[in-house]
BAFI-723788 format. One record per atom (N, C-alpha, C): residue in three letters; atom name; x, y, z. Coordinates in nm, 4 decimals, decimal comma, always signed. Layout:
N
atom type ALA | atom CA | xx X | yy Y | zz Z
...
# end
This chain:
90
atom type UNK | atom N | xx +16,0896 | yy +4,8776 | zz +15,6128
atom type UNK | atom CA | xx +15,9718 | yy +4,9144 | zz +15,5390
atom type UNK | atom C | xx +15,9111 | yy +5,0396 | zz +15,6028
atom type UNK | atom N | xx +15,8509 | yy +5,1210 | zz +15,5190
atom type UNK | atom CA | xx +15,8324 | yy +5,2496 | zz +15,5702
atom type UNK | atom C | xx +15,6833 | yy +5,2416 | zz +15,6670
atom type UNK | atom N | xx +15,6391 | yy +5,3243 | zz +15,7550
atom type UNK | atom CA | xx +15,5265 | yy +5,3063 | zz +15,8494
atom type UNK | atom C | xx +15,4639 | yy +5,4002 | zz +15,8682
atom type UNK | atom N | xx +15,2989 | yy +5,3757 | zz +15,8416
atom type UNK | atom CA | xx +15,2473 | yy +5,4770 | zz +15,8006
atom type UNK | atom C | xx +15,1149 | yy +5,4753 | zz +15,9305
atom type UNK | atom N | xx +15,0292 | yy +5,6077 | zz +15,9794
atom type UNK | atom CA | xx +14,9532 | yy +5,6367 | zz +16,0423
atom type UNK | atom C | xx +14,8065 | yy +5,6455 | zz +15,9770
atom type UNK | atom N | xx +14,7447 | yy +5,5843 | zz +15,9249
atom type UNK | atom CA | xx +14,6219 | yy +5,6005 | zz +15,9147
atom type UNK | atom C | xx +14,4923 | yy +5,6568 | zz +15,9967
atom type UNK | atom N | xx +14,4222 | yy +5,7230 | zz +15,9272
atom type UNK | atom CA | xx +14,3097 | yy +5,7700 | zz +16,0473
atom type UNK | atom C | xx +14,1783 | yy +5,7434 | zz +15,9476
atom type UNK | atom N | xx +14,0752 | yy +5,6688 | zz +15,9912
atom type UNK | atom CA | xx +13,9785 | yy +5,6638 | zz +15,9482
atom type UNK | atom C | xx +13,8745 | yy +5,6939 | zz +16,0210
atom type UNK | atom N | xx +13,7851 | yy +5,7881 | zz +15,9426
atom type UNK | atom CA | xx +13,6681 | yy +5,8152 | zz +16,0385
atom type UNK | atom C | xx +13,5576 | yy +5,7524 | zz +16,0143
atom type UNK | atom N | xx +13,5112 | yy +5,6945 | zz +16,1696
atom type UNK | atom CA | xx +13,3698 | yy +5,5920 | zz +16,1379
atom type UNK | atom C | xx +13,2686 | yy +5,6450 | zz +16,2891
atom type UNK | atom N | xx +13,2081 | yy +5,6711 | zz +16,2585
atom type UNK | atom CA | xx +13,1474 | yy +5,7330 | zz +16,3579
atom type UNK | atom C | xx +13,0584 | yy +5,6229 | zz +16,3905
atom type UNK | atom N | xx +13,0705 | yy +5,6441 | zz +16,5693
atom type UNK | atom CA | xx +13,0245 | yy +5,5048 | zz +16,6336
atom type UNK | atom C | xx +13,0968 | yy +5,4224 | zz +16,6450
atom type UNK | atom N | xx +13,2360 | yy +5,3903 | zz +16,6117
atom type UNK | atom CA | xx +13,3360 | yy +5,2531 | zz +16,6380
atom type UNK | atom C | xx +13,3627 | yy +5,2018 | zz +16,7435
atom type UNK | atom N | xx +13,3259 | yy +5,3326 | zz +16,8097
atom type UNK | atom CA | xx +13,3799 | yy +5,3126 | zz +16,9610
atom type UNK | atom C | xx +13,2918 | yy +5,2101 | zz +17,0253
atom type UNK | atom N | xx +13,1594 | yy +5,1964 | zz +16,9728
atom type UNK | atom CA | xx +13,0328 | yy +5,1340 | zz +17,0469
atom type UNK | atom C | xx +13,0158 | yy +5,0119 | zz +17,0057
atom type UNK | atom N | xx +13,1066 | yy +4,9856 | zz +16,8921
atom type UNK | atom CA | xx +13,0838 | yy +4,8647 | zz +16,7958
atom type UNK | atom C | xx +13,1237 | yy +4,7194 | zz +16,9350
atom type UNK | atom N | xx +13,0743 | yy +4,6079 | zz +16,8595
atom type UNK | atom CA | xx +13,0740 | yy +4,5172 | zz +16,9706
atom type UNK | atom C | xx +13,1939 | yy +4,4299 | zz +16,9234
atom type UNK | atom N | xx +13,2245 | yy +4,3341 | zz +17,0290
atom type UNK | atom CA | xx +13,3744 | yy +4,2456 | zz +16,9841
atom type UNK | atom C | xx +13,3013 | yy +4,1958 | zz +16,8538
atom type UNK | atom N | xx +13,1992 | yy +4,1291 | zz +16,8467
atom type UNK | atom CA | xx +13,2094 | yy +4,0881 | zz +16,7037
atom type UNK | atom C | xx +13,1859 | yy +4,1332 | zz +16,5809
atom type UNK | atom N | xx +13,1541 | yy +4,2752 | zz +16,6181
atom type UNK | atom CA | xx +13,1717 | yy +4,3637 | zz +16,4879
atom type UNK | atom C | xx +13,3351 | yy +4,4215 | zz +16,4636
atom type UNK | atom N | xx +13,4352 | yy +4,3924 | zz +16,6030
atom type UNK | atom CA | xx +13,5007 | yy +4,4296 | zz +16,5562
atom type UNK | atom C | xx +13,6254 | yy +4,3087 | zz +16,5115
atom type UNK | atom N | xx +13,6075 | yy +4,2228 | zz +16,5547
atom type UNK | atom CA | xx +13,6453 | yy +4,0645 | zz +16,5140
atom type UNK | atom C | xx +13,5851 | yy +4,0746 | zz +16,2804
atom type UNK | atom N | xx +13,4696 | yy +4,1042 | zz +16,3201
atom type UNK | atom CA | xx +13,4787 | yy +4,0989 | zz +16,1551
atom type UNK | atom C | xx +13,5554 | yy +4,1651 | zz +16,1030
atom type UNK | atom N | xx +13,5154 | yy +4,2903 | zz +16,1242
atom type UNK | atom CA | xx +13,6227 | yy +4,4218 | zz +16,0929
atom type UNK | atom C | xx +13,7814 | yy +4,3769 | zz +16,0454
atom type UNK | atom N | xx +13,8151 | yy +4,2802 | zz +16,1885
atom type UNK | atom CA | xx +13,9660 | yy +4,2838 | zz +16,1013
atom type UNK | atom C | xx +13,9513 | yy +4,1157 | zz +16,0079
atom type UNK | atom N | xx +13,9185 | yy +4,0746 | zz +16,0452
atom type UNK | atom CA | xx +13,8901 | yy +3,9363 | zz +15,9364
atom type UNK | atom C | xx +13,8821 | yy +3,9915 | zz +15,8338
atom type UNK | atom N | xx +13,8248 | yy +4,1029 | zz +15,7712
atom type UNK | atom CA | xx +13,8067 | yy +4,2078 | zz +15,6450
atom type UNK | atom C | xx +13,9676 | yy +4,2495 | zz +15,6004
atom type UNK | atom N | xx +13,9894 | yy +4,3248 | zz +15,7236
atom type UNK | atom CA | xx +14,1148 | yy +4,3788 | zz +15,6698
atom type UNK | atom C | xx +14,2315 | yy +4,2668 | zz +15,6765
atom type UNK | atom N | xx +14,2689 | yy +4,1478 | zz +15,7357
atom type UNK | atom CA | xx +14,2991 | yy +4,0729 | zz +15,6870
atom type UNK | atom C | xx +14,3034 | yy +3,9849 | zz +15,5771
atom type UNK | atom N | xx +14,1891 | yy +3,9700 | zz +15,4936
atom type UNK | atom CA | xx +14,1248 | yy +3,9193 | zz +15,3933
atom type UNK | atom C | xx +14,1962 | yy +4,0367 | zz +15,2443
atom type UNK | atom N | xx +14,1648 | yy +4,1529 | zz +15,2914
atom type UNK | atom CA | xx +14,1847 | yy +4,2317 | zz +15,1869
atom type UNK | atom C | xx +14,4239 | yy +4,2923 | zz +15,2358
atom type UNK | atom N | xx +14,4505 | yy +4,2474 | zz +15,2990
atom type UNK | atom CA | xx +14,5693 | yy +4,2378 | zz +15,3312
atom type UNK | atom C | xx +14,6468 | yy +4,1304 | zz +15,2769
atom type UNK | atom N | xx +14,5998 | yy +3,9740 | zz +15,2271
atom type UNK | atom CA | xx +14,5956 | yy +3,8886 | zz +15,1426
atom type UNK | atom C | xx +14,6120 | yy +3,9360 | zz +14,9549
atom type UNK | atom N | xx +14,5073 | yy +3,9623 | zz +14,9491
atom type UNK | atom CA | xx +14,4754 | yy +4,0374 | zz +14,8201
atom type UNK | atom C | xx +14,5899 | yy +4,1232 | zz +14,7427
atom type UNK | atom N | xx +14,6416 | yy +4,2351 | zz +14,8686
atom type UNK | atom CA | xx +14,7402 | yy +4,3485 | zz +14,8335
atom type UNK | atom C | xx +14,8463 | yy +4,3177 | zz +14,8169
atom type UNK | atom N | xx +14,8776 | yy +4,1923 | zz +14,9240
atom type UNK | atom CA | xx +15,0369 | yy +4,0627 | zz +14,8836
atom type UNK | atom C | xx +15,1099 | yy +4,0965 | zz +15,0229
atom type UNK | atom N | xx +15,2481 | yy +4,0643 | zz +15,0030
atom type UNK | atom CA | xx +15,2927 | yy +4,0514 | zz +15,1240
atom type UNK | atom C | xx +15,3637 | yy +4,1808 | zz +15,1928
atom type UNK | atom N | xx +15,3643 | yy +4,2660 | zz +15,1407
atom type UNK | atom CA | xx +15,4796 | yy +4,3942 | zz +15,1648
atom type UNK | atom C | xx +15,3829 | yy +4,4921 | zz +15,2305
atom type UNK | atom N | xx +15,2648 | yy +4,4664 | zz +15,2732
atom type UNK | atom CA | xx +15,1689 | yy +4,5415 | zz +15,3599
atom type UNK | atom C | xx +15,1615 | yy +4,4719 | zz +15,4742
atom type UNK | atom N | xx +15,1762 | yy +4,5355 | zz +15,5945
atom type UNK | atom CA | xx +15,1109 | yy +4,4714 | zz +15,7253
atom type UNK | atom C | xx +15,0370 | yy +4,5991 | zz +15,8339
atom type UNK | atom N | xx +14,9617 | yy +4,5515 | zz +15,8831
atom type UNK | atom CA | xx +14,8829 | yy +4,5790 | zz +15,9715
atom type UNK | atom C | xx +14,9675 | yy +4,5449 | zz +16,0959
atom type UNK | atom N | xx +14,9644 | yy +4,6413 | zz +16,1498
atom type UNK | atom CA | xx +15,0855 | yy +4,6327 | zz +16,3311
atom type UNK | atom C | xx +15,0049 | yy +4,6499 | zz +16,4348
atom type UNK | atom N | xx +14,8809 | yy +4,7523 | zz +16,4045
atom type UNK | atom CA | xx +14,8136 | yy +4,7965 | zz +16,5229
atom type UNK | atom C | xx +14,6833 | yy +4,8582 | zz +16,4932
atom type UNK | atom N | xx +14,5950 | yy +4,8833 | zz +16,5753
atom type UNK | atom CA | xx +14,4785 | yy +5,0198 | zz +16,5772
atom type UNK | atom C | xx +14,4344 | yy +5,0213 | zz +16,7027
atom type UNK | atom N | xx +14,4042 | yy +5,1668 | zz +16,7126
atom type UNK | atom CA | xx +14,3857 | yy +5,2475 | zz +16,8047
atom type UNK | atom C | xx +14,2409 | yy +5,2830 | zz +16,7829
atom type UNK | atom N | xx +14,1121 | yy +5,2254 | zz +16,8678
atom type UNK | atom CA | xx +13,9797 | yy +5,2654 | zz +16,8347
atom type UNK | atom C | xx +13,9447 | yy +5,3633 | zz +16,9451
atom type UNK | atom N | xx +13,9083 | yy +5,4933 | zz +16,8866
atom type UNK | atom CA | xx +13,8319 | yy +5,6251 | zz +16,9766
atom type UNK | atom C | xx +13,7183 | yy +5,5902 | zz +16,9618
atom type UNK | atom N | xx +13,5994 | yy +5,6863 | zz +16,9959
atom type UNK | atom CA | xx +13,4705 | yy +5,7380 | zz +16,9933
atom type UNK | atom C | xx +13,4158 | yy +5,7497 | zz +16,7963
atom type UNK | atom N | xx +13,5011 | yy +5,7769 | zz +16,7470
atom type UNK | atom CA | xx +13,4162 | yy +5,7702 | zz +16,5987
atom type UNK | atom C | xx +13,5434 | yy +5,7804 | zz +16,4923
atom type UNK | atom N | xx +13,6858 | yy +5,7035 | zz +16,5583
atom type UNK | atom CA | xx +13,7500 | yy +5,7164 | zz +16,4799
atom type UNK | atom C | xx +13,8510 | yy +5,5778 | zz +16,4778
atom type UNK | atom N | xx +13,9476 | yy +5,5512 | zz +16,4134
atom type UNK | atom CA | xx +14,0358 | yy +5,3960 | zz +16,4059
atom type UNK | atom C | xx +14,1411 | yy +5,4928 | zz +16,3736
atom type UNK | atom N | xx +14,2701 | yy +5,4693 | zz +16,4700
atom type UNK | atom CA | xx +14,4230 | yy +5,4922 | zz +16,3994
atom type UNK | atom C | xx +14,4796 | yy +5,3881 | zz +16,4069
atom type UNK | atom N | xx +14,5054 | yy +5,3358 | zz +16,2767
atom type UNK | atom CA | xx +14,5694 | yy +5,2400 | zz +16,2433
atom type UNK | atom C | xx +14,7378 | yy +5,2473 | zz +16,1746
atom type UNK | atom N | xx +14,8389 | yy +5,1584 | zz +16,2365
atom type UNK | atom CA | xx +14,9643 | yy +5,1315 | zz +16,1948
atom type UNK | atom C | xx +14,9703 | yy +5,0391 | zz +16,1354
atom type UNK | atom N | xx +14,9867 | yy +5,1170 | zz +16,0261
atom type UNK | atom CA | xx +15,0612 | yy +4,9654 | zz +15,8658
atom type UNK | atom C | xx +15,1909 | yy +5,0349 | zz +15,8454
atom type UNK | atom N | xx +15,2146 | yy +4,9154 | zz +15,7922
atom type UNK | atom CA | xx +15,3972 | yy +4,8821 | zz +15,7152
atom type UNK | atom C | xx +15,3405 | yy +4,8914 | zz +15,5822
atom type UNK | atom N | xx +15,3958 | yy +4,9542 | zz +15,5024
atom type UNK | atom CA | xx +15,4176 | yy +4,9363 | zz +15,3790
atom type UNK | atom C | xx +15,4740 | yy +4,9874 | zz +15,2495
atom type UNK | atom N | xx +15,5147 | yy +4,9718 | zz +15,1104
atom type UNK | atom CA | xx +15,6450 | yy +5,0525 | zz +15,0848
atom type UNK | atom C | xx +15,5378 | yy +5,1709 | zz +15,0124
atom type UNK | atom N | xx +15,4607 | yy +5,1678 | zz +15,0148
atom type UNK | atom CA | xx +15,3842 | yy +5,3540 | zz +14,9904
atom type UNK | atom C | xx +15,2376 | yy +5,3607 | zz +14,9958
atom type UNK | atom N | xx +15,1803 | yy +5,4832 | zz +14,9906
atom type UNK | atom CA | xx +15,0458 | yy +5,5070 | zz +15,0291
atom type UNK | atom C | xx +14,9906 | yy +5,4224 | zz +14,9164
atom type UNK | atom N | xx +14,9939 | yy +5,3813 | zz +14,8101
atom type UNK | atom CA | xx +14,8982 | yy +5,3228 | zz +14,7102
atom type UNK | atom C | xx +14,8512 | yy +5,2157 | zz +14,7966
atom type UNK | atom N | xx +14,9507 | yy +5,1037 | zz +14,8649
atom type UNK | atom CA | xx +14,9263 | yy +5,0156 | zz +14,8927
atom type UNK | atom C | xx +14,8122 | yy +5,0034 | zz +14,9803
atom type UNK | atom N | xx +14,8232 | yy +5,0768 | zz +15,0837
atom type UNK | atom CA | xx +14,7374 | yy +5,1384 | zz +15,1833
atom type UNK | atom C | xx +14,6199 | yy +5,1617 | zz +15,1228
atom type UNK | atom N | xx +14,5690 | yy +5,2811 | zz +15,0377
atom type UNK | atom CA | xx +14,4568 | yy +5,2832 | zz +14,9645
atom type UNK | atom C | xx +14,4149 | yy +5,1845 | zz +14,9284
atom type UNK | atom N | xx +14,4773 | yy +5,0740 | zz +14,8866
atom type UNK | atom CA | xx +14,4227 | yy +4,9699 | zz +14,7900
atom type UNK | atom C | xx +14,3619 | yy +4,8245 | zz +14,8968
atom type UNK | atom N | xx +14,4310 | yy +4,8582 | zz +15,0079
atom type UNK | atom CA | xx +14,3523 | yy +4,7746 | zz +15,1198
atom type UNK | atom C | xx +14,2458 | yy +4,8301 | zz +15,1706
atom type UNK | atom N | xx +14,2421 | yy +4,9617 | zz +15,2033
atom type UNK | atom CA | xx +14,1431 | yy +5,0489 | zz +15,2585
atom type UNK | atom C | xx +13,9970 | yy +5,0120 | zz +15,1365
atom type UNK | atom N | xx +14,0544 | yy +5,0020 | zz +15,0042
atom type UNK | atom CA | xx +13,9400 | yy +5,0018 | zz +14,9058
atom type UNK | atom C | xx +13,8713 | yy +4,8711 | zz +14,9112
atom type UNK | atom N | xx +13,9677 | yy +4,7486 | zz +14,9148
atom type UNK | atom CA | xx +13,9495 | yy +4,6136 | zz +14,9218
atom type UNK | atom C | xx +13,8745 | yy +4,5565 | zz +15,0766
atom type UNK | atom N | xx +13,8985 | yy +4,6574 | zz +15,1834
atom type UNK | atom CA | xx +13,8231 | yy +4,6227 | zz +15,2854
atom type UNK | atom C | xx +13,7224 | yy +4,7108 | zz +15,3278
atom type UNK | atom N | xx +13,6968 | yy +4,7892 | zz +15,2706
atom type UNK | atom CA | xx +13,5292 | yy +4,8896 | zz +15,2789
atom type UNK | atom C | xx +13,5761 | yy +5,0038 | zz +15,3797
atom type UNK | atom N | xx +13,7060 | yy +5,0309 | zz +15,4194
atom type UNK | atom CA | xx +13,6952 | yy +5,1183 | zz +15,5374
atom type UNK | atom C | xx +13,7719 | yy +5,2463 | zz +15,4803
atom type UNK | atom N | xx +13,7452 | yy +5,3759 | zz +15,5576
atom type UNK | atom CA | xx +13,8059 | yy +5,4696 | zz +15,4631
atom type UNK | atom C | xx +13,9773 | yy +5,4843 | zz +15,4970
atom type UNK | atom N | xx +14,0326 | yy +5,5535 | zz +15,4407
atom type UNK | atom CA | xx +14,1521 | yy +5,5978 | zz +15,4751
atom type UNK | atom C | xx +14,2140 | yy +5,7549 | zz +15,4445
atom type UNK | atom N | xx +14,1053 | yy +5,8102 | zz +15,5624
atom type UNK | atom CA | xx +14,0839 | yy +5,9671 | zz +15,5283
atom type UNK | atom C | xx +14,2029 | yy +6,0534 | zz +15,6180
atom type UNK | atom N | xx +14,2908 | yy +5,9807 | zz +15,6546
atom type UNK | atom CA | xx +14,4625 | yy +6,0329 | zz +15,6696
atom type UNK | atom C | xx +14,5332 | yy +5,9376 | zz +15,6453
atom type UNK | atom N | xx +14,6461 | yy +5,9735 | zz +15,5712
atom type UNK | atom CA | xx +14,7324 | yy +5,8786 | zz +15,5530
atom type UNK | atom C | xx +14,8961 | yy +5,9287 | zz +15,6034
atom type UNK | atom N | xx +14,9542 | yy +5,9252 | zz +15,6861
atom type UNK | atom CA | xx +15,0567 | yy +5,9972 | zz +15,7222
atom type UNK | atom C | xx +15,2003 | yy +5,9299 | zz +15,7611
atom type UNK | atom N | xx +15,3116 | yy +5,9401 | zz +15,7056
atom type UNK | atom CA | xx +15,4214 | yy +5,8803 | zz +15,7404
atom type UNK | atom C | xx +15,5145 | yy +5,8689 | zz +15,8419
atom type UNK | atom N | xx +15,4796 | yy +5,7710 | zz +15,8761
atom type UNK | atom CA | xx +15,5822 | yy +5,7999 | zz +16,0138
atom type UNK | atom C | xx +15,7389 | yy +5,8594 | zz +16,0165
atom type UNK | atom N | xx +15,7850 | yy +5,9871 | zz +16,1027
atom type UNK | atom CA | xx +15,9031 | yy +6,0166 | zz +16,0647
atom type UNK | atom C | xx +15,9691 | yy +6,0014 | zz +16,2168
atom type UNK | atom N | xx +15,9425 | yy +5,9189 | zz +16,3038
atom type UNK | atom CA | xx +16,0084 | yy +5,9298 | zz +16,3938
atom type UNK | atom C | xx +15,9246 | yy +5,8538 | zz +16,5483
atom type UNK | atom N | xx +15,9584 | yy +5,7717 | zz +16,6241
atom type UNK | atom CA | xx +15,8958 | yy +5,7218 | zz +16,7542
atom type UNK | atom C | xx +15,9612 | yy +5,8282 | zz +16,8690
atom type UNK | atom N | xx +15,8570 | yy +5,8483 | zz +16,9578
atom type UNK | atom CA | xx +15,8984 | yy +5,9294 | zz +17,0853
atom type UNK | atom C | xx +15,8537 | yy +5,8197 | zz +17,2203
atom type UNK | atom N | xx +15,8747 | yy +5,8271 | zz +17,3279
atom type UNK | atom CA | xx +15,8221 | yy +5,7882 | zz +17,3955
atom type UNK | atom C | xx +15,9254 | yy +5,8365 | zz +17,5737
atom type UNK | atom N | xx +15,8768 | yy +5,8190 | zz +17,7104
atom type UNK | atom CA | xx +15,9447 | yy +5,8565 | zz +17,8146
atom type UNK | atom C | xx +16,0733 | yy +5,8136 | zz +17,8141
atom type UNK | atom N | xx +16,0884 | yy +5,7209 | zz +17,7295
atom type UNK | atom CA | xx +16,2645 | yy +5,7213 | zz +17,7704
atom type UNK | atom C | xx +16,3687 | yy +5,8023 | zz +17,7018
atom type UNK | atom N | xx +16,2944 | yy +5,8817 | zz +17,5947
atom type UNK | atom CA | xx +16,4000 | yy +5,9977 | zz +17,5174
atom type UNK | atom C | xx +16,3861 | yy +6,0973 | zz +17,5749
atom type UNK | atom N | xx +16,3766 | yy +6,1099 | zz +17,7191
atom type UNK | atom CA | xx +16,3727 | yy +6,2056 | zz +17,7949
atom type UNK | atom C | xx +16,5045 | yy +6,1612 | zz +17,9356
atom type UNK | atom N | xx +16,5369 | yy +6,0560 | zz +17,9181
atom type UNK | atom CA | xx +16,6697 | yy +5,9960 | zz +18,0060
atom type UNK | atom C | xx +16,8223 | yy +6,0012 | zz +17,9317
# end
């Protein structure tokens, strides 16, 4: 399934508390239900006023349509074309 990079900007996330961010994904879980099964949520990455989030799924609609169903934006949407990491350097 194809894997996509999301970036949403929320300014202040960074400050948000565990249980704002415990709701947060109860949301996007909830609205991950909704979209069916061929979407998943793998990961997020919370900065200072921003969320990068890793979903699975077979195209950007799907993505939008969770982003819409769980109140949060999805103001990059970008496809993953490749993992790097220190060992492709051995």
């Amino acid at each position: 399934m194809p894997e996509y990079v999301i970036e949403r900007e929320i300014p202040g996330i960074g400050r948000a508390s565990a249980k704002e961010l415990k709701e947060g994904a109860e949301a996007s879980c909830a609205a991950l239900r909704e979209v069916g099964p061929e979407i998943q949520w793998v990961h997020s990455y919370v900065t200072d006023d921003k969320f990068y989030c890793i979903f699975r799924a077979q195209n950007e609609d799907q993505i939008r349509a969770h982003a819409q169903k769980a109140g949060v934006p999805a103001d990059s949407i970008s496809p993953v074309r490749g993992m790097l990491d220190p060992t492709a350097a051995d």
